[in-house]
N, C-alpha and C positions, 0 to 999 in steps of 0.2 A: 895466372889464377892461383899458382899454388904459392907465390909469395903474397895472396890477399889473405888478410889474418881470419882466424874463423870464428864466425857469426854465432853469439851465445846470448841467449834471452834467459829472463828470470821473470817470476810471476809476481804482480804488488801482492803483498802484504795482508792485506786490507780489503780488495775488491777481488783478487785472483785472478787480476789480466795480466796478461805477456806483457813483460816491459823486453823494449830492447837495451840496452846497455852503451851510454859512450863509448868510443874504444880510448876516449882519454883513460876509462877508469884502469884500461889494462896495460898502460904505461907508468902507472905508481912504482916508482923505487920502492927498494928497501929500504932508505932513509925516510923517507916519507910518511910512510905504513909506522917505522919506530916513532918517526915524533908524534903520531897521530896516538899510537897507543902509551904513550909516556904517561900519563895522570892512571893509566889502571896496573896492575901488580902482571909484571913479568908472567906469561906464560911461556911454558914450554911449544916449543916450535913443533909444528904438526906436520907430519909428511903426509901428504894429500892420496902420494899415490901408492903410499905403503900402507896407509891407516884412514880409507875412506869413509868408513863407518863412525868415526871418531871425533868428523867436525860439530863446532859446539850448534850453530845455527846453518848449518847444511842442509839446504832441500835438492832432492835429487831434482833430476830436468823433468817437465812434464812432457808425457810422451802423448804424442796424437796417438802413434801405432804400438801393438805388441813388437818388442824389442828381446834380444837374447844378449844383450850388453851386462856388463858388468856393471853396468849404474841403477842396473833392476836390484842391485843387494842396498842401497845405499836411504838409508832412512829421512823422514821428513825433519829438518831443524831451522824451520820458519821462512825459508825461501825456496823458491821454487827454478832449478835449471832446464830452460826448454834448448832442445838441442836437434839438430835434425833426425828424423825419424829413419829408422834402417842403417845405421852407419854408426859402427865401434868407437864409442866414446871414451879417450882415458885425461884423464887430470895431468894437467899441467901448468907450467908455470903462470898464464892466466886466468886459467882456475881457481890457483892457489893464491895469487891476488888478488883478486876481484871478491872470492870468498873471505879472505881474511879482513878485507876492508867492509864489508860488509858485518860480519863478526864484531868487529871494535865498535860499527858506527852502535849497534845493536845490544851490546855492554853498555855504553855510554848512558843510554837511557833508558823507557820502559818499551819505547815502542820499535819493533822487529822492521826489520829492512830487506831489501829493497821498498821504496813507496814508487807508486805513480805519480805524476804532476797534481793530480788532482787532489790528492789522498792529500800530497804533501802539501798542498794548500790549504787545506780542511785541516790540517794538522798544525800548522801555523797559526792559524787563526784561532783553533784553540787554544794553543799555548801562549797567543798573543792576551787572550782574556783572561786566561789563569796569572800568568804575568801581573797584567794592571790590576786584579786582586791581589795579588802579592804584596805589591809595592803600595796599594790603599791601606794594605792592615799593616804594612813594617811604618808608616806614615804615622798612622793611628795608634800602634806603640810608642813613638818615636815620640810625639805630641804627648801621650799618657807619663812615659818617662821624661819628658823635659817640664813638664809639671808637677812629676812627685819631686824632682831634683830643687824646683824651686822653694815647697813648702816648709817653713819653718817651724820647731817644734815650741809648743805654746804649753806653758805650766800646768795657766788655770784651765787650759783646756781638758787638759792632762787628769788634774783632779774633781774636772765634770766630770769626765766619762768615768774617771774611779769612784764618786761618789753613785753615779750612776750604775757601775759595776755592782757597787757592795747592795745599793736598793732591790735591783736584778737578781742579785742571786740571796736577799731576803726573801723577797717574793716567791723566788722559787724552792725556797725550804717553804714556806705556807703553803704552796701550790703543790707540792710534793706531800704534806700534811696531808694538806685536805683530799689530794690522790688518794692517800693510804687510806681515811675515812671511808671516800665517797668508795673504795673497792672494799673494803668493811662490809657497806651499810647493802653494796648490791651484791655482794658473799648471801648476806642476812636478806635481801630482798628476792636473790635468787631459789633462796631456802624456803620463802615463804611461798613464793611461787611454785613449785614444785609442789611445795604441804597440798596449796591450791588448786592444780590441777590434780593432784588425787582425790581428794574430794570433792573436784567437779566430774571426775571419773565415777568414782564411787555414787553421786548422785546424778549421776546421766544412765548408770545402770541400774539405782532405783527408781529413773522415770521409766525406763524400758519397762520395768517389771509392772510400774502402774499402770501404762498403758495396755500392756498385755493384759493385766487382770481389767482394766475399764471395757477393751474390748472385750473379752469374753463374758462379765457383766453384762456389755451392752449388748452381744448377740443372746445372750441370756434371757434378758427383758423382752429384745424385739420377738422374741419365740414365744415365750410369756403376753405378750400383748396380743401375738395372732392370734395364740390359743383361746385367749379369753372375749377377742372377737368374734371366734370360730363359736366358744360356747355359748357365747350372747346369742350371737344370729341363732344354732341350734335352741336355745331357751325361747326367742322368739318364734320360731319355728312351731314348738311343743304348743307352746300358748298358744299362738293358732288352731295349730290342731285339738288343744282340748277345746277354746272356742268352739270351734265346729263341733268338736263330738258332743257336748254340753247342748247342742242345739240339734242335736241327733241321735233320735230315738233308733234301736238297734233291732226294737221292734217291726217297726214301722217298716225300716228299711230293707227289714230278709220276708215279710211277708205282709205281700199288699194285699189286701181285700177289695176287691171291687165288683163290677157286677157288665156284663153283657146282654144286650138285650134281656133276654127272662133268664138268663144263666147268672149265678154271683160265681167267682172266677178269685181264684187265689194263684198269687203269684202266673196270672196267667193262663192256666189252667181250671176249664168249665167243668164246673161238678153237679152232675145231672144231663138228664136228656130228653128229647120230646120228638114225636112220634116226625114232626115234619125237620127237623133237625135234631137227625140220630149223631152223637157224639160218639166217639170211638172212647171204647174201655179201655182200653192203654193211657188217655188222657186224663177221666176220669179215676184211674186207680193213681194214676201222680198228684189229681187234685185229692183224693183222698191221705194219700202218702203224707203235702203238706201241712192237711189240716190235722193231724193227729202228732205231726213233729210239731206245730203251733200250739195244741193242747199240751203236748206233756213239757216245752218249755216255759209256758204261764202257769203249769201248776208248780214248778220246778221253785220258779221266781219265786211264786208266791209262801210256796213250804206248804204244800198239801198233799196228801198223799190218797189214794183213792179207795174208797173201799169195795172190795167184791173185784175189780178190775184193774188189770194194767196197762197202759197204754206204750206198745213198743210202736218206735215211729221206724221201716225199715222202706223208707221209700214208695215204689210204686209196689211194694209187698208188704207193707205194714199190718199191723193186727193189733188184736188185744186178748190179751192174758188173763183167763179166770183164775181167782188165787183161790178157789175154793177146792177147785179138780185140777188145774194149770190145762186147763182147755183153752184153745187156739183159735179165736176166732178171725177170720182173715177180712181183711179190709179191702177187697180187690172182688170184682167181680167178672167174668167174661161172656157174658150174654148168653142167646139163647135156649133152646126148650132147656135145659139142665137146668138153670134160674128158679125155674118154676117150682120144684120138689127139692133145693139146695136151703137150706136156711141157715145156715152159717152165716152167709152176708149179710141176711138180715138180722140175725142176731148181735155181729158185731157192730153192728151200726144203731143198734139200740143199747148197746152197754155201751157203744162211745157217747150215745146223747144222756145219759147216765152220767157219765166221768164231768160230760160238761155241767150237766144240773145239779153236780156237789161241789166245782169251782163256782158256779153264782151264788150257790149258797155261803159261800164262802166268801165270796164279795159285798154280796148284801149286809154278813154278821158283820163285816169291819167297816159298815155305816158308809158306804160309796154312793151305792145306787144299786138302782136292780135291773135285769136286762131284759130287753122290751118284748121278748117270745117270751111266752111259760112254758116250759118241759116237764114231761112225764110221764112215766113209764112207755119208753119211747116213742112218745106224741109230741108235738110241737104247737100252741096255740098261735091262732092271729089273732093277734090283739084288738084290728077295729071290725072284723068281721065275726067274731068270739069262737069262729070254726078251730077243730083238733087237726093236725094233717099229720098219718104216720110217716116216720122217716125208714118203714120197711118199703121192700119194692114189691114184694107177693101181694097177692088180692091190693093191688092200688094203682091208679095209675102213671104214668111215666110225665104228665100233670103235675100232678099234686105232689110227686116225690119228690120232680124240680123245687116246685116251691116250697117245700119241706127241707130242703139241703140250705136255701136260699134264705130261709130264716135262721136257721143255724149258724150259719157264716157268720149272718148278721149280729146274733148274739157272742158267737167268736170277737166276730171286731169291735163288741163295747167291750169284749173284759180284756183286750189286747190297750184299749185307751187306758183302761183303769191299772193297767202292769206299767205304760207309760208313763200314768203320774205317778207311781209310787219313784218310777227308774228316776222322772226327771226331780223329784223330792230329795231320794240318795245322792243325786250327783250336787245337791246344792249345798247340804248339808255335812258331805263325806269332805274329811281335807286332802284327801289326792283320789281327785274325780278320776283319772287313769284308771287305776286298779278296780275302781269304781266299774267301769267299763267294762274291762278286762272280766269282770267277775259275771256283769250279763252276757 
């Protein structure tokens, strides 16, 4: 067993499997190896086992196991030596041929060595197809060159294509001309265009600004048009309202005159009383109150002024004012025994029927009418029964006083009609019935 030579694998190339090796390859001469490498340049002889680092396509062995050999310094250079694992590997004589022949085959051409069978048939076959490309296109020269060799040179052909030449390179001085123009004319076009876009700039920022000012016009107007909707409706608003007022007496309205069973009642309140319906003075001195503020506003209207009395209206404590002594006589009374020997009340209440008998007078002189009680010196007549009834409440009864207040009213509420037509005459007449209004 120790003269059986020893067993050295390399890896293909190509795929990276263990090849094993002929052991023909480790019987190459050194004549063999020379002729093989005769066609490439002399290299210097490499000692394998002096300068193992140094081979040109040397791949160390691949090892299965970690090794502490000296082929663990030895670099990859395109093949690969598998060698048995565990066991001091050193280089020697078929090493150094097996490697060197490997080397040559691997100069020789592009592709590195050792191959597999397989590789190496895959690699054939390429280079079998590279080949009959080869020899199609040196064919395809070979045919291109043995038909330029036959062509003979022809004159007139000669001085077509120079006539042909000299027309060609006419054409192309014109064409070169007309270059230079046509780069001219878009020099000057490109000039224009430029000028162009600034002043399509310049007028794309005078449209910015119109629109800006359109819009602000337009929210302008549209404020403007609300507003002048807003005053329309308020204008038609007004007109309604003076409608109505034009049709509304302001007389009328703050004091109604009317009458309750045997009581006449102003704004509600019954002025007088009777023995089986005793009326409270509190009520009474309010219906009083009204009808003295009802007096001195229709004298007021009308611009008269009264003589000998004043009529202050202060509610349910109203009075009247003698301007002769400025004596006070109160318009309010509160009932019992004290009534009897008090005459103040009844004195005020005969200078109010007084103040009233120089407002009819007063109506009568501006040719209206006259009003259908006659008063005097505080009496009150009935017109269809021709009786006097005093409007004092001493020596008389609470009867006849009623009825005495009751025609009073009544004469109240004609000269109240006759303030309404003069009011509803001013508002017809006057050009801004408002203030008209304002003014009753």
């Amino acid at each position: 067993m120790e003269n059986e030579p020893e067993r050295i694998s390399f890896v293909c190339q190509r795929c990276l499997q263990p090849l094993r090796i002929d052991p023909s390859f480790y019987s190459i001469s050194e004549h063999t190896l020379a002729e093989l490498s005769l066609p490439l340049s002399p290299a210097p002889e490499v000692d394998l086992e002096s300068s193992e680092n140094k081979l040109d396509n040397y791949v160390p062995p691949f090892k299965l196991q970690e090794t502490t050999a000296g082929l663990a310094k030895a670099k990859s250079h395109g093949f690969t030596l598998v060698g048995d694992s565990g066991q001091n590997v050193t280089l020697g004589n078929r090493l150094r041929t097996t490697a060197e022949l490997f080397d040559v085959i691997s100069n020789n051409g592009d592709v590195d060595h050792p191959l597999c069978e397989e590789c190496t048939d895959t690699l054939l076959e390429t280079m079998d197809q590279q080949l009959k490309l080869a020899e199609d296109e040196a064919q395809e020269y070979q045919a291109f060159l043995h038909k330029l060799e036959n062509e003979s040179e022809d004159d007139s052909r000669v001085k077509e294509l120079e006539t042909e030449l000299n027309r060609l390179s006419t054409e192309e001085s014109t064409l070169r001309d007309e270059l230079e123009t046509l780069k001219n004319d878009q020099e000057e076009a490109e000039d224009q265009l430029q000028a162009q876009k600034e002043e399509r700039s310049k007028l794309e920022k005078e449209e910015n600004k119109y629109w800006k000012e359109y819009s602000r016009h337009k929210r302008q107007l549209l404020i403007a048009e609300d507003d002048f909707r807003s005053l329309e409706c308020q204008q038609k608003y007004a007109q309604q309202q003076i409608e109505r007022l034009k049709k509304t007496n302001a007389f009328n309205a703050t004091f109604h005159i009317w009458h309750t069973g045997h009581f006449a009642t102003i704004n509600g309140f019954r002025l007088g009383r009777l023995p089986h319906v005793p009326v409270e003075w509190s009520e009474i001195n309010a219906a009083w109150g009204q009808t003295a503020l009802l007096l001195w506003a229709l004298a007021r209207k009308v611009g008269i002024t009264f003589n000998k009395y004043q009529v202050v209206p202060y509610g349910s404590y109203s009075y009247i004012k003698t301007l002769t002594d400025e004596k006070i006589l109160p318009l309010n009374g509160s009932g019992g025994f004290r009534m009897i020997f008090d005459s103040k009340f009844d004195m005020a209440m005969a200078a109010f029927l007084d103040c009233l008998t120089q407002f009819a007078n007063e109506v009568q002189r501006r040719g209206a009418f006259s009003l259908p009680y006659e008063m005097d010196k505080g009496k009150i007549r009935d017109a269809n029964s021709g009786q006097w009834h005093s409007i004092k409440l001493q020596f008389n009864s609470e009867d006849l006083w009623t009825k005495a207040l009751r025609y009073m009213l009544t004469n109240l509420k004609w000269g109240l009609a006759f303030v309404s037509m003069q009011y509803n005459k001013q508002i017809s007449d006057n050009t801004n019935p408002v203030l008209a209004a304002l003014e009753v």
